[in-house]
Structure formats: C-alpha cells, structure tokens
DOVO-939944 format. One line per field, with one value per residue (C-alpha): x, y, z; residue in one letter. Coordinates in steps of 0.1 Angstrom, whole numbers, padded with zeros to 4 digits. Example, Ala and Ser with C-alpha at 12.3 -4.5 7.8 and 13.67 -1.06 7.14 Angstrom:
u [0123 / 0137]
v [-0045 / -0011]
w [0078 / 0071]
rest [A / S]
! end
This chain:
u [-0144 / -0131 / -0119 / -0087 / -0082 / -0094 / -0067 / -0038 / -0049 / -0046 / -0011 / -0002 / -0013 / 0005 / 0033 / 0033 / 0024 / 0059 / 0083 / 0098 / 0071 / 0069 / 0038 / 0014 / 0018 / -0013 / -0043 / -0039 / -0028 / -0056 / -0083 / -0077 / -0077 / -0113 / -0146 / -0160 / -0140 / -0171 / -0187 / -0185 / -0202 / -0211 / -0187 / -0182 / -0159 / -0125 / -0136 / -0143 / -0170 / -0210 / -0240 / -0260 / -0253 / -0273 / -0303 / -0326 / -0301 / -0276 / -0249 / -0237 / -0219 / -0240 / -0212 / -0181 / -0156 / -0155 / -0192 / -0200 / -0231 / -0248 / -0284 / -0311 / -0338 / -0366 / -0382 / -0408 / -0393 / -0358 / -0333 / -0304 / -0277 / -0246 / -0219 / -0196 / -0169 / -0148 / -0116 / -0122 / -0130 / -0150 / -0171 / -0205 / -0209 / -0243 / -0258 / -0284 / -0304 / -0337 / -0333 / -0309 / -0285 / -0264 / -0262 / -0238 / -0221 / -0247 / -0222 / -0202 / -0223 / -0197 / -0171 / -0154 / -0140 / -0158 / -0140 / -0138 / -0179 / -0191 / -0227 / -0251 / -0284 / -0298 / -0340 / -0362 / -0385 / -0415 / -0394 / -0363 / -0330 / -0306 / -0282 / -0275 / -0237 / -0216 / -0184 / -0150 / -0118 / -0093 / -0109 / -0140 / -0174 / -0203 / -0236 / -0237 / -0269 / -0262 / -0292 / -0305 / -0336 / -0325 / -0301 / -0276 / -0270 / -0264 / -0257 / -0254 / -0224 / -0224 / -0245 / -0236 / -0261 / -0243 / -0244 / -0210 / -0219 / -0235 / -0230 / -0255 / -0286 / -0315 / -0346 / -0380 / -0412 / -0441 / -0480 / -0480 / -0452 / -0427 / -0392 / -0364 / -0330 / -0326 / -0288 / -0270 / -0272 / -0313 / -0315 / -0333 / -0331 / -0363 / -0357 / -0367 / -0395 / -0368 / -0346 / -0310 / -0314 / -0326 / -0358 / -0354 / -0329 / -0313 / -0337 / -0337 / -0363 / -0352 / -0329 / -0318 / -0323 / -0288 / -0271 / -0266 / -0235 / -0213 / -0211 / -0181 / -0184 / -0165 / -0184 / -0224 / -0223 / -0258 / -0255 / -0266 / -0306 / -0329 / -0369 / -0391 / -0431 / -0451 / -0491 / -0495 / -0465 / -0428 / -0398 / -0366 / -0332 / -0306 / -0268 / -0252 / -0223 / -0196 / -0184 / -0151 / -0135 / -0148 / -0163 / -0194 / -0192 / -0215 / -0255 / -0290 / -0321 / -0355 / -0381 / -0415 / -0439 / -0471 / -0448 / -0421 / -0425 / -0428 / -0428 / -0406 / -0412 / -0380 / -0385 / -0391 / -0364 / -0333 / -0314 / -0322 / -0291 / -0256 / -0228 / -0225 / -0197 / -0160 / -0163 / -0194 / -0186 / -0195 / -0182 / -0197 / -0232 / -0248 / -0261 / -0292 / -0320 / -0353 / -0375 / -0397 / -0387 / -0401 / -0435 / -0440 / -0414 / -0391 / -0354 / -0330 / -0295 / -0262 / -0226 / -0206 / -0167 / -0154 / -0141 / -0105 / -0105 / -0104 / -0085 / -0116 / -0130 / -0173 / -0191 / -0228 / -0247 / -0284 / -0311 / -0347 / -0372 / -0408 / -0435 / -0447 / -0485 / -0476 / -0462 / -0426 / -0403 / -0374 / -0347 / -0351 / -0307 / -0298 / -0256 / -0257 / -0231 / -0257 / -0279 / -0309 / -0336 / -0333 / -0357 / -0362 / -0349 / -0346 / -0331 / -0298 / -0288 / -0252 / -0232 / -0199 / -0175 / -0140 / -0114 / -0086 / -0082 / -0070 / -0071 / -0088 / -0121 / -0129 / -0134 / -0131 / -0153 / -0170 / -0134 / -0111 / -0104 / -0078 / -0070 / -0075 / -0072 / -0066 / -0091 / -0073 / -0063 / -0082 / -0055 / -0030 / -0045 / -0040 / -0049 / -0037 / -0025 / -0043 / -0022 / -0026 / -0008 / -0005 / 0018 / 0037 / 0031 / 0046 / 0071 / 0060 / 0026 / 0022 / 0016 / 0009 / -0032 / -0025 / -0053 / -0071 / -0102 / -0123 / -0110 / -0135 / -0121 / -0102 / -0070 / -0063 / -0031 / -0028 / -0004 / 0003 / 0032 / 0048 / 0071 / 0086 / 0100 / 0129 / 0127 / 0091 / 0086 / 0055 / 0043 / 0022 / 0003 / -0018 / -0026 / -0051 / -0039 / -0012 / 0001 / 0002 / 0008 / 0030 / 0041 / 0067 / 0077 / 0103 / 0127 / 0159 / 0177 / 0163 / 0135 / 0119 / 0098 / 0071 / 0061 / 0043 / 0037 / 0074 / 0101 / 0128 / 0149 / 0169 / 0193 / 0209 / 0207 / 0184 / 0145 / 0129 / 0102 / 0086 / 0059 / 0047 / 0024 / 0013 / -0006 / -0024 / -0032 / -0052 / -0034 / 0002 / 0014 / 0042 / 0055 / 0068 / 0090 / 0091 / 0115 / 0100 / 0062 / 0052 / 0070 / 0095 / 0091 / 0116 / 0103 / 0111 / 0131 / 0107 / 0069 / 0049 / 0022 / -0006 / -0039 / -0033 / -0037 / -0069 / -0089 / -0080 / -0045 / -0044 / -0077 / -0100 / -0124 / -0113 / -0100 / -0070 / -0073 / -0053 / -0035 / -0010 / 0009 / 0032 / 0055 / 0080 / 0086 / 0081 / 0047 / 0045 / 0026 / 0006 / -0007 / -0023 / -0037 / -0050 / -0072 / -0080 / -0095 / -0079 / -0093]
v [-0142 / -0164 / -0148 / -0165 / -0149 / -0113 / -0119 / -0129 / -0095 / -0077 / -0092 / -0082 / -0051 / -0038 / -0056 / -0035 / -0004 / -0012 / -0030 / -0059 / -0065 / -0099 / -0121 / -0144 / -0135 / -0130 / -0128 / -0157 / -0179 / -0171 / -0177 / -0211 / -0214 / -0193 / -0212 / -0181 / -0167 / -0171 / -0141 / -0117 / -0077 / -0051 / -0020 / 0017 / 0047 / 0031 / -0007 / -0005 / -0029 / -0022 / -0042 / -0033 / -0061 / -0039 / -0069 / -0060 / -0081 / -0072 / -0091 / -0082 / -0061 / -0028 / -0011 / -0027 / -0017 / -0007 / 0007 / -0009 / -0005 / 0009 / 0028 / 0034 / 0062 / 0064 / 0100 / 0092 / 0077 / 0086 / 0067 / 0078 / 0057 / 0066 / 0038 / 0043 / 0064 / 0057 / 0078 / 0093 / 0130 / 0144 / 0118 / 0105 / 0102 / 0102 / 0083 / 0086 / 0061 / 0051 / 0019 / 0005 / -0009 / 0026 / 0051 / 0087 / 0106 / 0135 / 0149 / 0145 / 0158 / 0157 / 0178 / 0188 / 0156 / 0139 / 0106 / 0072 / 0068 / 0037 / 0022 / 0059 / 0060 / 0079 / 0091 / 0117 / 0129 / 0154 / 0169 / 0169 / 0148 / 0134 / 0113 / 0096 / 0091 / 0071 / 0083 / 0075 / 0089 / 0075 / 0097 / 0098 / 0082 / 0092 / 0096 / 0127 / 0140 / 0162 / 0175 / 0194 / 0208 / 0190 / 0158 / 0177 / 0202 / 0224 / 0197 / 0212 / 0209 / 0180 / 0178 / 0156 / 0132 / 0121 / 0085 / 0074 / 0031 / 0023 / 0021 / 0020 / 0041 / 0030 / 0060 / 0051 / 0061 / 0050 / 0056 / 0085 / 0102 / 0098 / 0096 / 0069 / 0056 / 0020 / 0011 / -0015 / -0045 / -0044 / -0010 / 0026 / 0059 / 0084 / 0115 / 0149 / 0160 / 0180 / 0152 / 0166 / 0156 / 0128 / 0129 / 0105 / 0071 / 0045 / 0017 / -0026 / -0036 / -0065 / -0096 / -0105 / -0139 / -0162 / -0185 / -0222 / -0228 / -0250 / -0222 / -0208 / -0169 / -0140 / -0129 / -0121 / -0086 / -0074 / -0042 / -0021 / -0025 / -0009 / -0007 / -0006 / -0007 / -0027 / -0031 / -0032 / -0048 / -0031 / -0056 / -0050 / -0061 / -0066 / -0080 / -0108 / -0126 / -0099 / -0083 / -0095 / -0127 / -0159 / -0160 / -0176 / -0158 / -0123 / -0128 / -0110 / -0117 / -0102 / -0098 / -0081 / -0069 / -0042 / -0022 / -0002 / -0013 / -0047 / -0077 / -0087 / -0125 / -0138 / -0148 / -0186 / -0185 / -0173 / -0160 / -0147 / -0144 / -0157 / -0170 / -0211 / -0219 / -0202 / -0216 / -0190 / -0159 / -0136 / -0136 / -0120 / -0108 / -0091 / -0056 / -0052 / -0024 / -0036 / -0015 / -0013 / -0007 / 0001 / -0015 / -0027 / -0052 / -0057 / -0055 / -0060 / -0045 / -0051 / -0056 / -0084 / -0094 / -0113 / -0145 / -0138 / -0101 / -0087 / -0067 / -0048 / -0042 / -0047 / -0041 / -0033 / -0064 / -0062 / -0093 / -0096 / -0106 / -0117 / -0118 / -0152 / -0157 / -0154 / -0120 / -0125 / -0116 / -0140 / -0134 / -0153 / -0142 / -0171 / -0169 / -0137 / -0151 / -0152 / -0122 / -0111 / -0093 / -0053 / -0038 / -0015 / -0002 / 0033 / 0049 / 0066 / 0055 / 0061 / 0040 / 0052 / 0081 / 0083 / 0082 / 0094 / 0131 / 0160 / 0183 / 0210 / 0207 / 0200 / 0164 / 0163 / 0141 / 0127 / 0113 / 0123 / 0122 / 0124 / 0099 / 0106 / 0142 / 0171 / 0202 / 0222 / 0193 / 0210 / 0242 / 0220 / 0217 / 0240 / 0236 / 0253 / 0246 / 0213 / 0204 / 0195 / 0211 / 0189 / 0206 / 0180 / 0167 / 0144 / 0120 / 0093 / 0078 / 0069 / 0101 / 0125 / 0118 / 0110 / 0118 / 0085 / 0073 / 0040 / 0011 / -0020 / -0037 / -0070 / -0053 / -0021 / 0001 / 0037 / 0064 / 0103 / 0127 / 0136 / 0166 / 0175 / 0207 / 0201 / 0187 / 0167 / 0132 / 0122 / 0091 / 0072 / 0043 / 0014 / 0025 / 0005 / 0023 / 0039 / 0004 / -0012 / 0004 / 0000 / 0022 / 0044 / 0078 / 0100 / 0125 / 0143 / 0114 / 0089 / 0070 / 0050 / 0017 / 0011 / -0022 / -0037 / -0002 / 0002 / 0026 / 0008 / 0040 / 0041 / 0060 / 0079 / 0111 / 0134 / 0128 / 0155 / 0151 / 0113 / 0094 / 0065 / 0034 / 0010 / -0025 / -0039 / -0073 / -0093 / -0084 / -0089 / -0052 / -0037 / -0006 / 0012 / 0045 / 0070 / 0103 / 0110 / 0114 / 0083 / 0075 / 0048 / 0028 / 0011 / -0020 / -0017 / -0047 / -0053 / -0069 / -0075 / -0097 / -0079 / -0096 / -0097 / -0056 / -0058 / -0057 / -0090 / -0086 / -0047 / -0039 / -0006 / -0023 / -0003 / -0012 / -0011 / 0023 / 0042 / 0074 / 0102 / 0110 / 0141 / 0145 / 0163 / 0207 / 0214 / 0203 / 0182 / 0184 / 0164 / 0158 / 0138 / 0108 / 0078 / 0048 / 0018 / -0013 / -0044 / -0077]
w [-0343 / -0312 / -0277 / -0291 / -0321 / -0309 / -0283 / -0306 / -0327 / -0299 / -0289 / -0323 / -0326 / -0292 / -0306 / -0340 / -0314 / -0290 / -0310 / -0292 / -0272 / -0258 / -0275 / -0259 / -0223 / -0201 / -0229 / -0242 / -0215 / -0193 / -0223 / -0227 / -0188 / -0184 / -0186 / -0189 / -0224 / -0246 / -0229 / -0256 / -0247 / -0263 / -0268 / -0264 / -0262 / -0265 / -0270 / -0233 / -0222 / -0223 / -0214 / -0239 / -0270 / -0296 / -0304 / -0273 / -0248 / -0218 / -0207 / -0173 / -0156 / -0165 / -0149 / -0154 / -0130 / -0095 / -0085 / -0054 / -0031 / -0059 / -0051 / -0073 / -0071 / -0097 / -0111 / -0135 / -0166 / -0154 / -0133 / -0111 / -0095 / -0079 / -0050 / -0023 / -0034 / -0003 / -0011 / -0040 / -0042 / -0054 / -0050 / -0053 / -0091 / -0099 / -0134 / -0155 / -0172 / -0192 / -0198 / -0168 / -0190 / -0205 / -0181 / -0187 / -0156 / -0146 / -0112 / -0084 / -0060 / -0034 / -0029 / 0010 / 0025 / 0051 / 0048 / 0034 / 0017 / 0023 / 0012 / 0003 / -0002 / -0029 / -0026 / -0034 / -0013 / -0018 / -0047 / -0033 / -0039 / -0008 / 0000 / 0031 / 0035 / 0060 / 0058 / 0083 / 0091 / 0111 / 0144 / 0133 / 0119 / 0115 / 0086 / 0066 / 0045 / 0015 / -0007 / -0039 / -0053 / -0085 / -0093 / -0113 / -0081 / -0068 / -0041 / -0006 / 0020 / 0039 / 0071 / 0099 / 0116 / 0143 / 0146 / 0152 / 0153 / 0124 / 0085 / 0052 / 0055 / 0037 / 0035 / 0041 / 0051 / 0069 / 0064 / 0084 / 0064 / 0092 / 0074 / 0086 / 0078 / 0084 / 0096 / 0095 / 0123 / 0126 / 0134 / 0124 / 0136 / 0133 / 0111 / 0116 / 0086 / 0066 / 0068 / 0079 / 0115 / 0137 / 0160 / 0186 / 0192 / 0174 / 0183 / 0166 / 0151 / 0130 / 0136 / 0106 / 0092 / 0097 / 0069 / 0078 / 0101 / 0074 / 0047 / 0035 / 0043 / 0060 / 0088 / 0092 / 0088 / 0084 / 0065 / 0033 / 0042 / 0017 / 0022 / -0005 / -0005 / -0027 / -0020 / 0016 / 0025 / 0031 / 0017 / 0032 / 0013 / 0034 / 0027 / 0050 / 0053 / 0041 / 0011 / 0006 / 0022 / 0005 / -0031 / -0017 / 0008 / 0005 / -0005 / -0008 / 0015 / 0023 / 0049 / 0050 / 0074 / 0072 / 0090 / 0089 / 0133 / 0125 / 0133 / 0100 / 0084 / 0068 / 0029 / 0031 / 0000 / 0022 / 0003 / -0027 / -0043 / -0037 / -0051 / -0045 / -0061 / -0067 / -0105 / -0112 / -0129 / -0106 / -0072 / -0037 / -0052 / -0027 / -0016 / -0034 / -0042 / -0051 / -0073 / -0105 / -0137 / -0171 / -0182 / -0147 / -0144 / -0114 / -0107 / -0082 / -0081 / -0061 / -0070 / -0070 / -0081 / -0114 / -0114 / -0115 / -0113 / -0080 / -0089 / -0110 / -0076 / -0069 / -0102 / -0108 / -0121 / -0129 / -0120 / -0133 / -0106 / -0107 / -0077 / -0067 / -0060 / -0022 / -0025 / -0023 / -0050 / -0065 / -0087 / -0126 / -0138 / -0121 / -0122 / -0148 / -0166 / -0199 / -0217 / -0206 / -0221 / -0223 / -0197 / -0221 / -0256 / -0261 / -0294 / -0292 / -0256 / -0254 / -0228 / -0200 / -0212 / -0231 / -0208 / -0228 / -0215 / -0239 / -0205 / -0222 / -0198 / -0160 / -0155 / -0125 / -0101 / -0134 / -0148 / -0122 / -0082 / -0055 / -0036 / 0000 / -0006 / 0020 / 0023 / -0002 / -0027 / -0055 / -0054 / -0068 / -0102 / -0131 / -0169 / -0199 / -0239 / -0232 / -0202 / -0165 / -0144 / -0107 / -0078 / -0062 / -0027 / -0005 / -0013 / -0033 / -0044 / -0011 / 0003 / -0025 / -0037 / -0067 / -0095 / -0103 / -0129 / -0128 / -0156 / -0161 / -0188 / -0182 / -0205 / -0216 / -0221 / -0209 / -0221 / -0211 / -0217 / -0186 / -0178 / -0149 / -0129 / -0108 / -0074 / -0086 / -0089 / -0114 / -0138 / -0148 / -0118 / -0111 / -0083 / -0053 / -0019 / -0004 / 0006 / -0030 / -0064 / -0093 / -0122 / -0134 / -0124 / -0134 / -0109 / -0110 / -0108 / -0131 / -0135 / -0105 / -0106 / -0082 / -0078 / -0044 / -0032 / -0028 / -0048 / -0071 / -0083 / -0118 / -0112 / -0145 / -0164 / -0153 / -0170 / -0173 / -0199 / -0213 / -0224 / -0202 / -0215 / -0190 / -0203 / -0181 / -0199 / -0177 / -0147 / -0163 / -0163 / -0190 / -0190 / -0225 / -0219 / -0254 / -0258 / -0290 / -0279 / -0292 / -0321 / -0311 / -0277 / -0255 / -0233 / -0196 / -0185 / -0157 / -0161 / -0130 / -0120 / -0100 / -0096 / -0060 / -0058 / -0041 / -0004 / 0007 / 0005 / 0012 / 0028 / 0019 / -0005 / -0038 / -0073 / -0090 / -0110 / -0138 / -0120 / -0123 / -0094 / -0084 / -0056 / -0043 / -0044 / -0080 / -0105 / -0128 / -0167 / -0180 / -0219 / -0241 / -0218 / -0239 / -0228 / -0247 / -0243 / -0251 / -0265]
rest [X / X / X / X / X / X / X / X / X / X / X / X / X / X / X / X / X / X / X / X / X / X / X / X / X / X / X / X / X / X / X / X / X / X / X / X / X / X / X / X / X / X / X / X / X / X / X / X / X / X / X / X / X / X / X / X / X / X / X / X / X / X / X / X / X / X / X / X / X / X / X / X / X / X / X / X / X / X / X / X / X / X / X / X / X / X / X / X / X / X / X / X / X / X / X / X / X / X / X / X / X / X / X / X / X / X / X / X / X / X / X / X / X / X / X / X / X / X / X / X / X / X / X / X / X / X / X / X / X / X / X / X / X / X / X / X / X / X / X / X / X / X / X / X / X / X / X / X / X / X / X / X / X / X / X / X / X / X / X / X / X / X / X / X / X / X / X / X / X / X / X / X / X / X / X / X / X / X / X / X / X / X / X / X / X / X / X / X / X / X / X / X / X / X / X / X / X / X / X / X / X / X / X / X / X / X / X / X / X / X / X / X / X / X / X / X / X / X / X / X / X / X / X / X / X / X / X / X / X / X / X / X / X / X / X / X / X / X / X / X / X / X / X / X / X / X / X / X / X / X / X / X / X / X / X / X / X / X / X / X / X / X / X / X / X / X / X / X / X / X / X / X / X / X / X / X / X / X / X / X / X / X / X / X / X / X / X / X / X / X / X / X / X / X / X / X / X / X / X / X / X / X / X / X / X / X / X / X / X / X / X / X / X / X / X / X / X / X / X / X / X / X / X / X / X / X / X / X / X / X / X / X / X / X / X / X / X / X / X / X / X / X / X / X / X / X / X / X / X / X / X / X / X / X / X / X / X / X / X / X / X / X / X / X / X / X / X / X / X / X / X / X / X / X / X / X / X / X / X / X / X / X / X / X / X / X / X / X / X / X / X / X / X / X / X / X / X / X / X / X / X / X / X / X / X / X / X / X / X / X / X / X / X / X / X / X / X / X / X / X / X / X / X / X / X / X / X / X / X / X / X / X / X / X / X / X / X / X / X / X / X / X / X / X / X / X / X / X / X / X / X / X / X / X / X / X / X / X / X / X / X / X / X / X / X / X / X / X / X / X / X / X / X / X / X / X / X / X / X / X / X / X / X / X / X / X / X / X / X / X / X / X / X / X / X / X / X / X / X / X / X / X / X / X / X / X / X / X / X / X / X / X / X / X / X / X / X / X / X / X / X / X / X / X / X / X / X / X / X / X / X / X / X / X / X]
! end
C-alpha cells in the first residue's frame, strides 16, 4: 500500500470517527511534498512507530520521539538505556533491551526534583548501577549521582557533586581502578572509590578537535563526552558544534590515547558523523555512546531531529560501526534514512508501551510526569473507579505542571473524558513549555482555547463534564468536543498550525507532548485516555 493511500484511509477514517471533519489537510499535502514518504516502519501498541520491520531489519529511529542524550550501559547479554529528562518528573526512564532495536520501560529511577536533567550517564561499576546527572534550576547547577544495587531500584536519593560549571558526565576508569567523570569543555574531575564524591579538582585534559570555519553550525559547544576502552587504547566520543540551531549544524567525533592522562590524537576522519545537508532525514545527529554489541559487533548511539518534525524533539537513532586496520572505528549507516540489519534477533521481543491509560494502575514516571513539578507535586494525584483524580494548581497551563507522556509518531489523535469541580480549569494539551501550548480546557465559564501558549476563553454555559480529542496530523492540530462520551462529535471552529512548538523558537530543548492540565481551587477527573497512531 502507498504512504498516499494509507494517508487518504486515515483521512477517512477520522472523518467517519468526527463527522464533518475537513479532508485532505496536513497528511496528505505534506506526502507529496516529503522525499522521505517511502520510509515505511514497523508497528506496535496503537500503530505507533517501531524499528524493528519483522524480516531481521531496523529502520531508524529505535526510539521515536523525544529521547535525547541517550546512554547505554551493557550487563552481560542485557542492555540498559535511559536520556535527559530535563523537566519531567519523575524522571530518568530506564530501558531494557536484547537486541537494541525493542526496548520496554524498566523505571524511573528519579524521583525528588533537582532540576532541569540534561545529558546522564548511565554505568555499572563493580556490581553496582549509577547515574551521573547534571541537573539546573534557575539558582542553581550542579552534578548529582544517584545509585542502586540493581537497575530496577531501589534507586537512592540524589547526591550532590558539587560542580556548579560544567554539564554531561561521562564515567570511566583508568588501569589502576581510579574512577572519573569526564565533563564537558575538555575537562574531568577525579572521583572518590565509592563514587558519590569527588577526590581532587576539575583539571583539562583534552582540546577538542574544531570543525572547519565555513560550516553552517550553532556554536562549538564541546559536551556529552563518553570514554570507552577497547585493547589498549581509550576512545573518547565527544559532541560539537551544538544541539539545536542549524540542521548541519550538531556532529560526532573521536580521539584516543593510552591514557585516560593523555595526550589524545584526534580521529584522522573528523567527524564521524554529521548531518551535511538540510534535505537528509535526520537532522542534528550527534551525542554518541560507543560500545559492543551482540556477536561482537560495534555500535554507536546518539540522537538526532527529523526532517520536518522538530516538533518530535531529539530521537534515538542507532549506527553500525566497523574498526579500520589502524584502530579507529567509523560509522557504515551512512544518512540512516534506509534499514539496517538487526544486531540481533531474539523471539518474542516486544517494542514501547500503550499509551492509552484506563487509570486503574501507577504509570507514573514510566507513562506519566509533571512538568516542572514542586516538591509535593505527587500529593495532587488520586485514582479510583478507573479515574484520575488531579487537584488544580495555578492558573493556567502555564503555571499548573500539567501531567505529560512522550508521542513519536508523525500523526496521532488523543482523547480523555474530562470533569470538572467548580472553581478548576482542565483539558486536554499539546503542550512544549510554559511559554507555548495549545489545547482545550474547560472552566466555569465555558470552554477556553489555548493556542501560542496564550488563553482564548469561550465564554457560555457553564461545562462541567466533556470529552476532548486532539489530532495532531502532521503538525496541523484539530480539536473534537463530545457531550455524549464519544458518540457524536462537534468540530471546533478553530485548527492550528504548530510545527514551530519547539527549542528554537521557545528554548528548553523538549518536545511537543500529549498532557492533561488542571488549574485553579477545585480537581479535576480524568477517564478513559486513548492514543493512536495515525497513517
């Protein structure tokens, strides 16, 4: 079947879904203008997009969706991932894999709020788990450790490191057993033996190699290095020339030396990945992990945006790599815009999560997380009869942490019942920051439209209890409203354009996400949310 025709059946079948739904906006438009529509993936829960294509190949992303700075620790014949979860709490989802292309949620192994996450590192050392995290608040930075006799927890609280300048610890460890974190900029900082304090200062030890003056990129920004040993040699990955900004603008090199001391050699191949052109699929590829896989053969992974869809945020893409005679690795995906062999098939590998939500279990940190919460954000919730219960806060989506999930699929509708007790304000959101959102909420007054972050009130009767949908059809956004749970559905008279939601227009390097908001002096009720994909 033809991207075209799965989109026109999709147009139709939200059409038979809403009645008087408008046809042939967004999907398929933007098909015929894609050079990139004959990528076809595999799929999973809710037609939502996987990797795996069921004949022993994987067509990128393996994670679809926002999972930036992702890093990889191996244990045995297991893998473990988790990314920056900046905002989002709990945070620090962790993954599990055998075969690096299907992974399932395992935890969230963090819980009090430190700040914004940026770039973690994720090891295991002499049987134990940790994770190095940066995280900032508006008066503070710093790096954090948290840690666990096993990866499924329990994780301990948050320790602080105390070094206020630097972002993106990378773990490693010298011949001696001496432990480090590498930092962004060139430098490292000794570690004490148990690993939840430093032993000495922040010394450099590496300048890192520098991109030819006439290229298109945001800034240099060394950051996000990651050490790895092969043989007698130590490779370090590092990321340049910035994660957002320009499409060709973030990329992937290397340097090696016998020691973790130095002196490092730049890879005669600078660099080893990076986006050259703006008409490549993927955009910004850079921030990589280098490590071996199953059967002995190499990987590297890092993140990188989709042609068109910012707005998705940094997803995880995967890149085969083979060792040169002069021991230096190179990457073989080229652009990743075409299947590549499985590193491994392994029966019954499941892929992702359902996102629809019945509310009758804690998914929270695996599904669901505040935005930006406050210490006691996780008092506000309450389940029962297969219903979320969220006390409001604040006044609007723009100071209330509204609940939030990760969506990777280029189109996809969502839909929840939502009930109200006076004095609230809740619905239904796309939501990327405080600064920029869009949705539908209902209040004692009406119903209220959000759209560019800002409040566009309805005022009427009183609404007290409805049922939202949101489309988001390649970044065209719908909204359906339904008094009868479902049954019949009334078009809202306003459709919005939104594939500018995203860090270089508003800053914070996130994605927009499906959420549920509640604000004001009452709660509000939620039931029955649904996700699906769209073709």
């Amino acid at each position: 079947m033809t991207t075209d025709r799965r989109t026109a059946l999709g147009l139709l079948g939200a059409a038979a879904l809403w009645p008087g739904a408008v046809r042939g906006q967004g999907s398929a438009a933007s098909s015929s203008l894609d050079p990139h529509a004959g990528m076809v993936w595999g799929r999973t829960h809710e037609d939502q997009r996987r990797a795996d294509l069921g004949d022993g190949r994987f067509l990128n992303p393996v994670f679809a969706g926002d999972h930036p700075d992702p890093t990889l620790v191996r244990d045995g014949e297991d893998y473990y991932i988790t990314f920056s979860s900046f905002d989002a709490y709990p945070g620090i989802t962790i993954w599990h894999s055998r075969d690096l292309v299907n992974w399932r949620p395992v935890t969230a192994a963090l819980s009090r709020y430190i700040g914004s996450v940026w770039a973690p590192d994720l090891v295991k050392h002499d049987g134990r788990f940790y994770c190095y995290i940066p995280a900032r608040t508006p008066g503070y930075r710093s790096t954090w450790v948290i840690h666990a006799p096993r990866i499924e927890g329990p994780w301990s609280d948050p320790i602080d490191l105390h070094l206020p300048d630097h972002i993106d610890p990378g773990h490693a460890v010298d011949g001696s057993g001496r432990r480090w974190l590498f930092l962004s900029g060139g430098d490292r900082v000794p570690l004490a033996p148990d690993g939840l304090s430093t032993a000495g200062p922040v010394e450099h030890v590496y300048d890192p190699w520098r991109y030819p003056e006439d290229w298109v990129v945001e800034g240099f920004s060394p950051e996000g290095p990651k050490i790895t040993r092969r043989g007698d040699w130590y490779y370090m990955v590092t990321a340049v020339g910035g994660t957002a900004g320009p499409p060709t603008g973030h990329m992937v090199i290397m340097a090696r030396s016998r020691s973790l001391d130095g002196p490092w050699e730049d890879h005669p191949g600078n660099p080893l990945v990076r986006t050259a052109s703006a008409r490549e699929k993927w955009w910004s590829r850079g921030h990589a992990t280098l490590f071996e896989g199953p059967g002995g053969q190499w990987w590297m992974i890092y993140h990188g945006y989709e042609n068109g869809f910012w707005t998705l945020g940094r997803q995880t893409l995967l890149d085969p790599v083979r060792w040169r005679d002069d021991g230096w690795p190179e990457a073989m995906g080229g652009d990743l815009s075409q299947p590549l062999a499985m590193p491994r098939r392994v029966s019954g590998q499941t892929h992702g999560q359902p996102l629809s939500d019945d509310f009758s279990t804690d998914r929270m940190g695996t599904l669901w997380s505040f935005h930006n919460p406050g210490p006691d954000e996780m008092a506000r919730l309450g389940r029962s009869n297969r219903t979320l219960h969220l006390k409001g806060k604040g006044l609007s989506p723009a100071d209330c942490s509204p609940l939030t999930l990760l969506a990777g699929d280029q189109a996809y509708r969502i839909e929840v019942d939502v009930r109200i007790d006076p004095g609230t304000e809740a619905g239904l959101l796309l939501f990327y920051n405080q600064r920029l959102h869009a949705g539908l909420g209902i209040n004692d007054t009406g119903m209220v439209m959000h759209r560019y972050g800002l409040p566009r009130p309805r005022k009427a009767d009183p609404v007290r209890s409805i049922r939202i949908a949101i489309t988001n059809d390649r970044n065209i956004v719908t909204i359906h409203t339904s008094a009868d749970g479902g049954v019949s559905w009334r078009k809202f008279e306003v459709q919005m354009e939104v594939s500018g939601y995203h860090h270089n227009v508003a800053w914070d390097f996130l994605s927009l996400r499906p959420a549920l908001y509640a604000a004001g002096t009452g709660s509000a009720h939620f039931a029955d949310f649904r996700y699906r994909a769209l073709p």
